[in-house]
DOVEX-456598 format. One record per residue (C-alpha): x, y, z; residue in three letters. Coordinates in pm, whole numbers, plus 32768, in hexadecimal, padded with zeros to 4 digits. Layout:
// residues N
   xx   yy   zz guvex
    X    Y    Z   Ala
...
***
This chain:
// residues 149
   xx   yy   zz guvex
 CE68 6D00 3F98   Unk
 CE34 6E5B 4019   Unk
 CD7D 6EC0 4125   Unk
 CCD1 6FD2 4047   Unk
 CBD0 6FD8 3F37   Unk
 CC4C 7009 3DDB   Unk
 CBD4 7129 3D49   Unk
 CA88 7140 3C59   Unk
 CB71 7179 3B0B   Unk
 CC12 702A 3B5B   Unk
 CACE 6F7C 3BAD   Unk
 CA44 6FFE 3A53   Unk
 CBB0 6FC6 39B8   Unk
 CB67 6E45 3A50   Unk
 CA39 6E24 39BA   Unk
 CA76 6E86 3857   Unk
 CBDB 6E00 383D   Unk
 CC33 6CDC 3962   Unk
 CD72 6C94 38AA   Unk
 CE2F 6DFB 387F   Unk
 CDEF 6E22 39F8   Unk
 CEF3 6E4C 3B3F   Unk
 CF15 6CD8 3BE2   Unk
 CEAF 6DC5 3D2E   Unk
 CD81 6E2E 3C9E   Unk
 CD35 6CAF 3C32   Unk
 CDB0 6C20 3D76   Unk
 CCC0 6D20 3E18   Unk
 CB84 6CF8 3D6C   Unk
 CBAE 6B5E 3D88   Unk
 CB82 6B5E 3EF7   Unk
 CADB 6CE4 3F49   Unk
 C961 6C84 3F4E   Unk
 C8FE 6E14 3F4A   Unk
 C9EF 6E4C 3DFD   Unk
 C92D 6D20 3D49   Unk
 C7DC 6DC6 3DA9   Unk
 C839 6EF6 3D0B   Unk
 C8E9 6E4C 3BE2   Unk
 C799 6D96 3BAB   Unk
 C6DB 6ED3 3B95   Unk
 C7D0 6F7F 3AA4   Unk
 C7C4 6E32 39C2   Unk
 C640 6E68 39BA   Unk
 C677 6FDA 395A   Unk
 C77B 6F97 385F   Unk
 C679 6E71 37D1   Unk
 C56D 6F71 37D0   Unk
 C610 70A6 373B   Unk
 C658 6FCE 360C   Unk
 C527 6F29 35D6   Unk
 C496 7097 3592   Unk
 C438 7115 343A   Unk
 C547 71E9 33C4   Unk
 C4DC 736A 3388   Unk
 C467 73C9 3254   Unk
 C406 754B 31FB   Unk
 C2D4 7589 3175   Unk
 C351 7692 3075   Unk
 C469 765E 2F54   Unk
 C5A3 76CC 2FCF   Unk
 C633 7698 2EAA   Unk
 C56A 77A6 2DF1   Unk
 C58F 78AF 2F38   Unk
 C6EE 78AB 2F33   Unk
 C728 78CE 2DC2   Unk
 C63F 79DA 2DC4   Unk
 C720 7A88 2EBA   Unk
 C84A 7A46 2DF8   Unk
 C79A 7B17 2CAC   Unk
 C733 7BF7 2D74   Unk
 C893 7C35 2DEF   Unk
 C932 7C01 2C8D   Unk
 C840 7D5E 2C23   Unk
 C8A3 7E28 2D77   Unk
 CA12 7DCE 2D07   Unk
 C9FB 7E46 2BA6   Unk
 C95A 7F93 2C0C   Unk
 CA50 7FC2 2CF4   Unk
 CB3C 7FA1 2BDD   Unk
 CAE5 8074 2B32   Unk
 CAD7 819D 2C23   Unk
 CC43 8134 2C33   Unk
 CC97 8152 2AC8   Unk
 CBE5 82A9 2ADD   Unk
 CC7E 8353 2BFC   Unk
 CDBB 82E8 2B60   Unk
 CD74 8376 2A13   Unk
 CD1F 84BB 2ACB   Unk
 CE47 848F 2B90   Unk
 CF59 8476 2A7A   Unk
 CEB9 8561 29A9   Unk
 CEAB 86A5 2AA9   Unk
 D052 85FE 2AD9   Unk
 D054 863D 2960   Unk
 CFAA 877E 2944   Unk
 D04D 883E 2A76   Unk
 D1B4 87E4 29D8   Unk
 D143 885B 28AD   Unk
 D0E9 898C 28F6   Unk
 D1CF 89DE 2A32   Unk
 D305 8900 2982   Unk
 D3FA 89E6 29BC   Unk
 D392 8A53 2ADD   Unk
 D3CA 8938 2B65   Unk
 D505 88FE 2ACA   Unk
 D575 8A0C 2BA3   Unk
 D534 8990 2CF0   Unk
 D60C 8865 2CC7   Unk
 D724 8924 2C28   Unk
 D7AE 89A1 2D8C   Unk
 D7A9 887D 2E52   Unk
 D8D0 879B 2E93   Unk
 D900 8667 2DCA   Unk
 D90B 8585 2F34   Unk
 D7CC 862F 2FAC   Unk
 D720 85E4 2E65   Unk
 D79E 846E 2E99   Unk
 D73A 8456 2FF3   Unk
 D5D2 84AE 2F8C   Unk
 D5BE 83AA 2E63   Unk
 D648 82CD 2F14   Unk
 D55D 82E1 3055   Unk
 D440 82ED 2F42   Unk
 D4A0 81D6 2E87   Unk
 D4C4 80FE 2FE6   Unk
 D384 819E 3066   Unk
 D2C2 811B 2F43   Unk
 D378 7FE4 2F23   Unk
 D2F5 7F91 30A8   Unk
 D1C1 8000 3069   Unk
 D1C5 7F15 2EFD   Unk
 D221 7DC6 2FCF   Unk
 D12E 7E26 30FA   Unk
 CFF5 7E21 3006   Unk
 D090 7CD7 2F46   Unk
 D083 7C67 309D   Unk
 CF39 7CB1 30DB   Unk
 CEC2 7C52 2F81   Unk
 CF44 7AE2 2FF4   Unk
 CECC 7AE9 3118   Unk
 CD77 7B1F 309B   Unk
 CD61 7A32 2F89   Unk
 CE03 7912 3074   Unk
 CCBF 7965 3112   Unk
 CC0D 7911 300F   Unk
 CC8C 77C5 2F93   Unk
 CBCF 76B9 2FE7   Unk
 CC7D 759A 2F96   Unk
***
């Protein structure tokens, strides 16, 4: 026996489960008269919280949240198709600036070094590949979010 009380989480521990408990804490509540007074009262609680009527809402949640989902679906859609756009836009100004400056630019690559050149695909091609695995990342992340199961 010790000479101290046991603490309230294995009082209520005691109360819901006797048998997965410490032989101290057992031991102690058999012969603490205080511990078995407050063992009582959490017994009563326990008794009580479960007799209570289980919440209900008074709305369908069902309907909210798939109304939030459409609503997301439509935000999504718009969003890509600002995407496509700005990407059309994109490629085509790419397409119409090398046709019409073509040889200018040509030119500009035509005096640097063949290492230089590599060192600058190369950093782009790593650049983008980082920056390709940090959104998959993210992408993941997000939709691990999501799953409910």
């Amino acid at each position: 026996m010790t000479s101290k009380h046991i603490t309230d989480n294995d009082i209520q521990q005691f109360v819901l489960d006797e048998t997965n408990c410490p032989f101290g804490v057992i031991d102690h509540m058999s012969v603490c008269q205080n511990c078995r007074t407050k063992a009582e009262t959490y017994k009563l609680l326990f008794s009580e919280i479960k007799r209570q009527a289980k919440p209900a809402f008074d709305f369908d949640l069902t309907e909210v949240v798939l109304s939030n989902i459409a609503h997301k679906e439509t935000v999504g859609s718009q969003t890509s198709a600002l995407i496509w756009l700005f990407t059309i836009i994109g490629l085509s100004s790419v397409v119409i600036i090398i046709y019409l400056f073509g040889n200018y630019v040509v030119r500009v690559f035509v005096g640097v070094s063949s290492m230089a050149m590599y060192l600058v695909v190369t950093t782009s091609v790593l650049l983008l590949l980082f920056q390709g695995i940090e959104i998959f990342r993210k992408y993941r992340n997000q939709m691990a979010s999501l799953d409910f199961n």
